[in-house]
C-alpha positions in Angstrom: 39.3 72.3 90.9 37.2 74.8 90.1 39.1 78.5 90.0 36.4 80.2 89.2 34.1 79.8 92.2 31.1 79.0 89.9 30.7 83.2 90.0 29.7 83.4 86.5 27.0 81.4 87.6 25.9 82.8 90.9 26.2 86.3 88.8 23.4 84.8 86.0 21.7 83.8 89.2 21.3 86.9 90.5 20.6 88.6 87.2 17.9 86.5 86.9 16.3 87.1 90.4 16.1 90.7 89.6 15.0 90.1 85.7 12.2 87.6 88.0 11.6 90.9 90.2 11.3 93.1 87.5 9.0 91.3 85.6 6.5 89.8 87.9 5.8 93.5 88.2 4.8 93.9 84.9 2.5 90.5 85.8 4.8 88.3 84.1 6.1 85.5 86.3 8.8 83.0 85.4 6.6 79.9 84.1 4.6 81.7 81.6 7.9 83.6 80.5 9.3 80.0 79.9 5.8 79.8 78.2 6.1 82.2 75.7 10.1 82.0 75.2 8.7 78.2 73.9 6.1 79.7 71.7 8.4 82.7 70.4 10.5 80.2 69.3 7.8 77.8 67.8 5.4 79.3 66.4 2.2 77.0 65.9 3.2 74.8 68.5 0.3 73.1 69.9 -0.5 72.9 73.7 0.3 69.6 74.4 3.8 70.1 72.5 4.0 72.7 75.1 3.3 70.7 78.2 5.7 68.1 77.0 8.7 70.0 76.4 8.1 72.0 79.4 6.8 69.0 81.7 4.1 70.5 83.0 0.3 68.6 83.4 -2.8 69.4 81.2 -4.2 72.1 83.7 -1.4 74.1 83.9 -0.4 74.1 80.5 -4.6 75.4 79.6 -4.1 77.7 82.6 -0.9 79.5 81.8 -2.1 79.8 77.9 -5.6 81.4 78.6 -3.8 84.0 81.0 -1.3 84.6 78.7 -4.0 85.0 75.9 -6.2 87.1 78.2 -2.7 89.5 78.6 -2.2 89.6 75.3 1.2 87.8 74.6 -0.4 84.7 72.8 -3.0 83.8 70.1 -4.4 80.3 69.2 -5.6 79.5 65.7 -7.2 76.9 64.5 -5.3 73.5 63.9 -6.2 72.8 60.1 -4.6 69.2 60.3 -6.7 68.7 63.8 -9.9 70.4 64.4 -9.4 69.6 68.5 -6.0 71.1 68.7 -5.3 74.9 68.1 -2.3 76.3 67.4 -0.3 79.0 69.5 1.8 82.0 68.1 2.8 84.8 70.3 2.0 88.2 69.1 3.8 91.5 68.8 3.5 91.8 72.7 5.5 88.7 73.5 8.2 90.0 71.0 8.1 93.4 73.0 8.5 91.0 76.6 11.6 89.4 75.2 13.4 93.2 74.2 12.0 94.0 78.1 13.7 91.0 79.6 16.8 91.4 77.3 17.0 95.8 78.4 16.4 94.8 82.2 19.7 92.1 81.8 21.7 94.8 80.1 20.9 97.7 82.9 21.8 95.0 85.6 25.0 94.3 83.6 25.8 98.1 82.8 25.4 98.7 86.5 27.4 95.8 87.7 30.4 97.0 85.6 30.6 100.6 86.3 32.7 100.7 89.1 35.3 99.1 87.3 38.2 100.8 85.3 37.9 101.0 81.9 41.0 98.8 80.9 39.3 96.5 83.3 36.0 96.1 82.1 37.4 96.1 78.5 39.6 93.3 79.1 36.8 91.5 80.9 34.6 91.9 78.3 37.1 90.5 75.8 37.4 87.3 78.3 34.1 87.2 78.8 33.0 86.9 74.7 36.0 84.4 74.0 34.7 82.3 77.2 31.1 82.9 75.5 32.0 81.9 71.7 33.9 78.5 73.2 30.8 77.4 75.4 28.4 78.2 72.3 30.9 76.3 69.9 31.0 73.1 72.3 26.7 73.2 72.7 26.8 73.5 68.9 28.9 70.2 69.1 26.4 68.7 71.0 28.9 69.0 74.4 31.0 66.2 73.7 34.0 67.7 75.1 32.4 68.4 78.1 30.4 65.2 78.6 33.4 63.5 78.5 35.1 65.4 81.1 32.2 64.9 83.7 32.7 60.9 83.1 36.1 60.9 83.5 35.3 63.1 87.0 32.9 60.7 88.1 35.5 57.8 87.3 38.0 59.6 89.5 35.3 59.9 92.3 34.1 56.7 92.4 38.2 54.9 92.2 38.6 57.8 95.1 35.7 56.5 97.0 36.7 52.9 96.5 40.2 53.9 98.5 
């Protein structure tokens, strides 16, 4: 059973709305911020790299990278091992977009925790980094633990379905 009422989730959620909100008013909407997070962390990727790991078609993978050359954030270059293809970096802007997303999360978080006690929030915090450093360590592990958990949870469904 889950005790935790999936609130650290619905929390990120929300978070994440008002990171959405925030943004889009700086004319930055969620797709081409998946966009450029891809790029920031791949530099030279090509375009169609792009629109496979993000499974999006041809169209919208040339759309999203001209607007987000046009803004600024991106740069293509010239593929030297394909003349076709060109190769996409993001530029000093897109860095700057990742420190604006990153400040908006921490003002949502700073205001989320005032209110609370400081005992409180320090032992919540303390939690909340050991709850962190165990879900890092098990993706780093490649979620075994984890994987093998939902199994045995869909094992337990299915023998309670058969009942």
């Amino acid at each position: 059973m889950d005790q935790t009422g999936r609130k650290i989730t619905k929390i990120a959620r929300e978070v994440g709305k008002f990171t959405v909100q925030t943004m889009k008013e700086e004319g930055i909407g969620t797709a081409e911020f998946d966009f450029i997070h891809l790029v920031r962390h791949n530099p030279g990727i090509t375009q169609t790299e792009v629109r496979e790991t993000l499974k999006i078609d041809k169209g919208a993978a040339a759309r999203r990278a001209a607007s987000l050359e046009a803004k600024g954030y991106l740069e293509r270059k010239p593929n030297p091992a394909d003349g076709r293809s060109q190769l996409l970096y993001a530029t000093k802007k897109a860095e700057a977009l990742k420190n604006s997303k990153a400040s908006i999360e921490a003002v949502f978080y700073e205001w989320l925790l005032a209110e609370l006690p400081e005992e409180e929030k320090n032992a919540f915090c303390e939690t909340l980094d050991k709850l962190y450093w165990r879900s890092k360590n098990e993706r780093r592990a490649g979620f075994v633990d984890v994987a093998e958990l939902v199994e045995k949870h869909k094992e337990e469904n299915i023998e309670g379905a058969d009942e």
